[in-house]
C-alpha positions as CSV (number, residue, x, y, z in Angstrom):
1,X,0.0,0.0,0.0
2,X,2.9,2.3,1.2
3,X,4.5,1.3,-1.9
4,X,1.7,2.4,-4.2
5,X,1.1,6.0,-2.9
6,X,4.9,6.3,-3.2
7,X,4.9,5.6,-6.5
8,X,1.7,7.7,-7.3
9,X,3.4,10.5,-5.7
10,X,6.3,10.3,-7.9
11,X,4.5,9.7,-10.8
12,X,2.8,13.5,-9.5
13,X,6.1,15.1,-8.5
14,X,7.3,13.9,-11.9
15,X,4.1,14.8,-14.2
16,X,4.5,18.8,-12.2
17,X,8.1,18.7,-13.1
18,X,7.3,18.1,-16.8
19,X,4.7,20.5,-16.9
20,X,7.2,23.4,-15.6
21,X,9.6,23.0,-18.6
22,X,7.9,25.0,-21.0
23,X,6.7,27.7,-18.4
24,X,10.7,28.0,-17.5
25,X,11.9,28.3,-21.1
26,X,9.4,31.2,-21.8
27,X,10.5,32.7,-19.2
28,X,14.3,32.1,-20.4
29,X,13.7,33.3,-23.1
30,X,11.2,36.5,-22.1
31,X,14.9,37.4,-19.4
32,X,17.1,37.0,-22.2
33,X,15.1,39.4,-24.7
34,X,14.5,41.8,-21.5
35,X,18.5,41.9,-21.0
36,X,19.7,42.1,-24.8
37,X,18.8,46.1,-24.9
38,X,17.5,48.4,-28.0
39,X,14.0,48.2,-28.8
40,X,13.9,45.0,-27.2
41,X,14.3,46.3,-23.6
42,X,11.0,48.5,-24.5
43,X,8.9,45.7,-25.4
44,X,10.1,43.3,-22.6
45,X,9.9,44.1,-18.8
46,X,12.8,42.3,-17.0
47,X,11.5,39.9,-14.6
48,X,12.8,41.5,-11.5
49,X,11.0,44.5,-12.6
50,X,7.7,42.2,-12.8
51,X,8.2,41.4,-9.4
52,X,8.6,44.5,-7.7
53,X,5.5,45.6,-9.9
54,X,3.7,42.5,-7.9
55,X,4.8,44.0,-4.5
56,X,4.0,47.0,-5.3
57,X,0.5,46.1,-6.7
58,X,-0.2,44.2,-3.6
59,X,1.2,46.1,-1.0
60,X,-0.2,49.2,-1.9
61,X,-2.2,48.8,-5.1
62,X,-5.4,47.5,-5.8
63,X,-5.0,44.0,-6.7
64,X,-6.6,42.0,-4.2
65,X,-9.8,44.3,-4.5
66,X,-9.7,43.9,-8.3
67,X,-8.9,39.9,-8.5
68,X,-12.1,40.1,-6.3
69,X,-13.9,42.4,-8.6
70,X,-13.2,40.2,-11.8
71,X,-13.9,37.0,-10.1
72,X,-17.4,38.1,-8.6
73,X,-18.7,39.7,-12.2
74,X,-17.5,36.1,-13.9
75,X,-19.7,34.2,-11.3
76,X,-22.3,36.4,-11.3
77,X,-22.4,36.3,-15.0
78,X,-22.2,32.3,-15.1
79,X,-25.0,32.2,-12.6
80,X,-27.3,34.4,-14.5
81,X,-26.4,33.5,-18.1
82,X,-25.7,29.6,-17.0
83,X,-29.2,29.4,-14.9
84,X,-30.7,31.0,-18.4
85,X,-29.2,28.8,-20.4
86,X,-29.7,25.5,-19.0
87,X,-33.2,26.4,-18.6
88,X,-34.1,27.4,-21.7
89,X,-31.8,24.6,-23.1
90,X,-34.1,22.1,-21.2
91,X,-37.4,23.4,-21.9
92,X,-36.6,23.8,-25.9
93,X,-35.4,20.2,-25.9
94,X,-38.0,18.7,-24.1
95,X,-40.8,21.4,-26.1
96,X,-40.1,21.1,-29.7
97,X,-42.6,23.8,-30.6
98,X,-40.3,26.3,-28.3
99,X,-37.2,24.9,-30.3
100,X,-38.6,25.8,-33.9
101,X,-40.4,28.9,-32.7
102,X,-36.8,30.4,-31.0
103,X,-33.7,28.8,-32.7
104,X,-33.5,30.8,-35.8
105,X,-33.3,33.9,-33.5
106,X,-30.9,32.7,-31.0
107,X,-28.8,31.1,-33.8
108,X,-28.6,34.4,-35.5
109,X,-27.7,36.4,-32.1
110,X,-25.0,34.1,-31.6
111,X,-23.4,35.1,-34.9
112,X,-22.5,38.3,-33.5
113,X,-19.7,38.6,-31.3
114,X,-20.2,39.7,-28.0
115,X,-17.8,42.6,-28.5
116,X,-20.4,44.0,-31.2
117,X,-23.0,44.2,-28.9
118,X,-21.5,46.7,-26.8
119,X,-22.5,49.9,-28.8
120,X,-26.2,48.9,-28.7
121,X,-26.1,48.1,-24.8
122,X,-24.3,51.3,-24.4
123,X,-27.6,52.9,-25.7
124,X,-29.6,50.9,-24.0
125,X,-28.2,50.5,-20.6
126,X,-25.3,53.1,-20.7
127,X,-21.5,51.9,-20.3
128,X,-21.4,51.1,-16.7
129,X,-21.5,48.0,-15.2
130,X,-24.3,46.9,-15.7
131,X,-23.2,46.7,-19.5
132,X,-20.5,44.3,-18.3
133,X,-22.7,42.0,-16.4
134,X,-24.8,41.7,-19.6
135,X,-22.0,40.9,-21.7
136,X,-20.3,38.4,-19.3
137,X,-23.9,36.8,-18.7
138,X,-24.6,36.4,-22.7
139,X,-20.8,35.1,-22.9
140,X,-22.1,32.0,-20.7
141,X,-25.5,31.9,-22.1
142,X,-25.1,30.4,-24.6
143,X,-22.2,27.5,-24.0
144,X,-24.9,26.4,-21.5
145,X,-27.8,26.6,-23.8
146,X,-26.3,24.7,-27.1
147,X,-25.0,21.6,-24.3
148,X,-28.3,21.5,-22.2
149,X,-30.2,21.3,-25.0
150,X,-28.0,18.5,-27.1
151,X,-27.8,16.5,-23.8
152,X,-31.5,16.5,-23.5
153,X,-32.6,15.9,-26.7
154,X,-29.3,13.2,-27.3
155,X,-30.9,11.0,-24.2
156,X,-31.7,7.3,-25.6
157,X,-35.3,6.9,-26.6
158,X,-35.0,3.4,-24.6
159,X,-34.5,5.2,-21.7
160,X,-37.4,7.1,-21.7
161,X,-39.4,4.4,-22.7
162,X,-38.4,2.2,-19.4
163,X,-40.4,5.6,-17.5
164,X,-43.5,4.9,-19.7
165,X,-43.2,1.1,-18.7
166,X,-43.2,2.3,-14.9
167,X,-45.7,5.3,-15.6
168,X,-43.3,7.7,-14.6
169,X,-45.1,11.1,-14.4
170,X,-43.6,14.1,-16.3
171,X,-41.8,15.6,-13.6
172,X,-39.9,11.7,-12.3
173,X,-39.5,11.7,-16.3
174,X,-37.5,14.2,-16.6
175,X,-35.6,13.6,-12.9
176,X,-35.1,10.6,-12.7
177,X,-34.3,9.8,-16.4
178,X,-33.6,12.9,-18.3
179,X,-31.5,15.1,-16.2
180,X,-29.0,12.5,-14.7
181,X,-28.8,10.9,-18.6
182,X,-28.3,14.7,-19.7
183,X,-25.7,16.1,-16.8
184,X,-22.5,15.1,-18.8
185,X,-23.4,17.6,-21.4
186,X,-25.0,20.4,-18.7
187,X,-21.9,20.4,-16.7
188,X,-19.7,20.5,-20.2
189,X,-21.8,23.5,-20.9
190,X,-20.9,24.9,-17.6
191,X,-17.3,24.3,-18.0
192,X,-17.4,26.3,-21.2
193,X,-19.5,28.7,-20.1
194,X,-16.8,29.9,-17.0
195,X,-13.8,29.7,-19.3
196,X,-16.0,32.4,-21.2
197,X,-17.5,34.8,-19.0
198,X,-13.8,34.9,-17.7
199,X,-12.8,36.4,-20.7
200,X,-15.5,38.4,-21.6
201,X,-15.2,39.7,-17.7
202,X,-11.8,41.0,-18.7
203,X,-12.0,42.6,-22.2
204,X,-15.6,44.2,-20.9
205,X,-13.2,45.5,-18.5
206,X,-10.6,46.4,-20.8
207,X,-13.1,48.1,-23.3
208,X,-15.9,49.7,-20.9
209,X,-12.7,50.4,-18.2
210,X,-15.3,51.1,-15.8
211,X,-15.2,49.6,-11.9
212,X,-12.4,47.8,-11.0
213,X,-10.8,44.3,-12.2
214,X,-8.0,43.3,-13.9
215,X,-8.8,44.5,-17.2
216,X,-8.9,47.8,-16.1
217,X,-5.6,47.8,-14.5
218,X,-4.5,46.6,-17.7
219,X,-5.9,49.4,-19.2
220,X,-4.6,52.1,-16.9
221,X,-1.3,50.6,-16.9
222,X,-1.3,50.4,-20.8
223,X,-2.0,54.8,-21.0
224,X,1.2,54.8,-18.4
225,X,3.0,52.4,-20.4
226,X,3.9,50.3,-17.5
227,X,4.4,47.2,-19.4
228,X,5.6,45.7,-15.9
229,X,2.3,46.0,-14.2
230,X,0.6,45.0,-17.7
231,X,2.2,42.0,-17.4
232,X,1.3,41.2,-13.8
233,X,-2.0,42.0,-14.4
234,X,-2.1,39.1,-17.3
235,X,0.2,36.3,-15.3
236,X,-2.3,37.3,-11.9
237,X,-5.3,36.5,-14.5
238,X,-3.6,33.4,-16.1
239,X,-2.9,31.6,-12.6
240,X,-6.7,32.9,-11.0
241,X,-8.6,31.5,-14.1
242,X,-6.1,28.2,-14.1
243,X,-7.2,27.5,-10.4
244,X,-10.7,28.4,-11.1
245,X,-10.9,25.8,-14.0
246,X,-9.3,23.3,-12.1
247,X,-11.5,23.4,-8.9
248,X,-14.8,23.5,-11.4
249,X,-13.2,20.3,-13.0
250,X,-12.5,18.8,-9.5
251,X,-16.4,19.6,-9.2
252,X,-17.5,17.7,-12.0
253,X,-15.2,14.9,-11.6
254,X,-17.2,14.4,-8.2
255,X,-20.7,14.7,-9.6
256,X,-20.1,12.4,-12.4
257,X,-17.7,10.2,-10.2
258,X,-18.9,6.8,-12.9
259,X,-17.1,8.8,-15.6
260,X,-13.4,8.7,-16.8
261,X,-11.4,11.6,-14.4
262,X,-10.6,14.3,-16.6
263,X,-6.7,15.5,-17.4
């Protein structure tokens, strides 16, 4: 048994080791161009200069308040656009009349990017942030929607028919057969739908520069050109949205515990 773990663990220790190679080469390389001097030295911040832009971002910047402020308008966008979505995803599977009366029109919104909406909702709803939270919650809208409705509608006819066979009502239809059959494809929905709303969280940000969040300091640091902070602000938002994906994975590995673990 002590054996095993030992070995498990090494396989781990081995697998992170790997996985740092690349991550150390870039940043090899990004030194090197940093140190070589001319136009070069513009364009790339040394690395100790990155790091004293992190101390001096957290010490006595903002960027604890605005890692806070990007994560809360990505979850509050996934929870209104993913509730949405897997809602209407559901009912327009399970209601083919609601499918054929609204998919030419939601196919056709999700043509546009969400970056071309803002001008309208800058109309409608001013540039504030409220405009954010509607571009953020469209950005995981859909994601949810398209994988709600296919796992719905993809559920084995055989399945539904062993309900009929028990006289399952509706409502036991659709729990006990329906949405366990169709929660591979809801949570894959939901998966996408973070990664998105993360980045439409942080070009809204970038764009709008309204509130705080990462994006804005991006922004601010761009008209300053303090390429250090820049790239703080874009290795802070690389790690958070890494860890975010890989505790919402960890999530879905547990809920579907029958299934394959995911890499």
């Amino acid at each position: 048994m002590e054996g095993g773990m030992t070995a498990l663990l090494s396989r781990g220790w081995a697998r992170a080791g790997i996985g740092l190679i690349a991550p150390g080469l870039f940043l090899l390389w990004w030194q090197v161009q940093a140190q070589s001097g001319g136009a070069h030295a513009l364009a790339f911040a040394p690395l100790q200069s990155v790091g004293a832009a992190f101390v001096e971002l957290a010490v006595h910047g903002s960027l604890f308040s605005d890692m806070a402020s990007t994560l809360s308008r990505s979850l509050s966008g996934l929870a209104i656009g993913g509730t949405l979505g897997i809602a209407l995803g559901v009912a327009m599977a399970i209601w083919r009349p609601l499918d054929r009366l609204l998919h030419p029109l939601l196919q056709a919104i999700r043509q546009v990017p969400l970056m071309g909406w803002l001008p309208l909702l800058g109309l409608w709803v001013g540039t504030g942030q409220g405009t954010e939270l509607i571009v953020v919650s469209l950005s995981a809208f859909f994601p949810t929607l398209l994988n709600s409705f296919e796992g719905v509608a993809g559920v084995e006819g055989r399945f539904v028919e062993v309900g009929q066979i028990y006289g399952f009502t509706p409502l036991q239809r659709f729990r006990l057969i329906l949405l366990p059959a169709a929660m591979p494809l809801i949570l894959t929905g939901l998966t996408q739908g973070l990664a998105f709303a993360w980045i439409a969280s942080i070009a809204s940000e970038i764009l709008l520069g309204v509130g705080g969040g990462l994006g804005v300091t991006m922004q601010l640091a761009q008209m300053q050109q303090r390429i250090d902070i820049i790239l703080v602000a874009i290795l802070v938002t690389a790690a958070l949205g890494f860890t975010i994906n890989r505790l919402f994975l960890r999530l879905r590995q547990h809920l579907l515990r029958w299934q394959a673990p995911l890499r």
